[in-house]
C-alpha positions as CSV (number, residue, x, y, z in Angstrom):
1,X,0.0,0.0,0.0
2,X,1.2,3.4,-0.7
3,X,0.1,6.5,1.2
4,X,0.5,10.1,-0.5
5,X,1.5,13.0,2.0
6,X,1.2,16.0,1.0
7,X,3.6,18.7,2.2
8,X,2.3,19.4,5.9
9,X,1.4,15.9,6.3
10,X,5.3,15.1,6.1
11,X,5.7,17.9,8.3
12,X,3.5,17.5,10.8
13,X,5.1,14.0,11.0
14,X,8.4,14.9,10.5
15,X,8.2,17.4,13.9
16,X,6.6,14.4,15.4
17,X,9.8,12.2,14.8
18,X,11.6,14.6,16.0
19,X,9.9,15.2,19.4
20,X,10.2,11.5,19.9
21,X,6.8,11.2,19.6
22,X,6.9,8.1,17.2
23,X,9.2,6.6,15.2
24,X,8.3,4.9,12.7
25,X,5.6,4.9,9.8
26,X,4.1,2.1,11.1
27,X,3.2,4.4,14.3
28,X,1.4,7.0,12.5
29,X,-0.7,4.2,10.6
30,X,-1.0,3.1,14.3
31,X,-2.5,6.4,15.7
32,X,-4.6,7.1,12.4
33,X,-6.5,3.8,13.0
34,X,-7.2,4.3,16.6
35,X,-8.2,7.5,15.2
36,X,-10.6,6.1,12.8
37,X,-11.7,3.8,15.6
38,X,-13.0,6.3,18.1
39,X,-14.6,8.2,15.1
40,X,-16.4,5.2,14.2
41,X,-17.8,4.2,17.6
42,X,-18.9,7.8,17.9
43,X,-20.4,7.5,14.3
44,X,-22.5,4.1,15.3
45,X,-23.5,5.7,19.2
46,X,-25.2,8.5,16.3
47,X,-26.7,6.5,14.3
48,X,-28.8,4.3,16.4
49,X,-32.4,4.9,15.3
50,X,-34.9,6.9,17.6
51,X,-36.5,5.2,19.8
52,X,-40.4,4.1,18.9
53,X,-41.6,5.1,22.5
54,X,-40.6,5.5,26.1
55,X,-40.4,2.0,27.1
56,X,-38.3,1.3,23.9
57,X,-35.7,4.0,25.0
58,X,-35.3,3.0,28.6
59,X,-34.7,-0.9,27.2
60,X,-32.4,-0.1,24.8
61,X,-30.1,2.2,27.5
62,X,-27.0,1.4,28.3
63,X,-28.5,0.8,32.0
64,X,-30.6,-1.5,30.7
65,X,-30.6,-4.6,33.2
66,X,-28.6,-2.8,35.9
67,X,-31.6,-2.3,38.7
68,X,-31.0,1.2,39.4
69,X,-33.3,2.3,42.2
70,X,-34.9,6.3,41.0
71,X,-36.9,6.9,44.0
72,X,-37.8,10.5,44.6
73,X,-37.1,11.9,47.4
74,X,-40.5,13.1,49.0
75,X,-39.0,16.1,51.0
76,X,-41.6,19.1,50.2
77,X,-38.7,21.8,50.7
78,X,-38.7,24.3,53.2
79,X,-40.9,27.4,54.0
80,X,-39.5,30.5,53.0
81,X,-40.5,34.0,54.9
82,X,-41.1,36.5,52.6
């Protein structure tokens, strides 16, 4: 495979070498597919289609299955003196 830089891709990776940030081409193909990866787990958390109704959303959560307790708290407040 052959990748084409253009002119401030080479330096942009050229300062990186030279900070000692990576050292090889392998580790910029490295960093551009964990890259890619977080962009596409972003993409796919998107894309998920709506939710039909309530009961749908709350079954599809991530907390889905954990047993999280929501009580409300049944304080009233307190009085205020105006």
């Amino acid at each position: 495979m052959t990748i084409q830089l253009n002119p401030e891709q080479e330096q942009v990776i050229g300062r990186a070498i030279q900070a000692g940030l990576i050292e090889t081409a392998d580790d910029v193909v490295e960093v551009g597919v964990e890259t890619i990866k977080q962009r596409l787990i972003a993409h796919d958390k998107l894309s998920v289609p709506p939710a039909k109704d309530l009961v749908e959303l709350f079954a599809s959560s991530p907390f889905a299955g954990l047993n999280m307790d929501f009580e409300r708290d049944q304080d009233t407040g307190r009085e205020v003196e105006l």
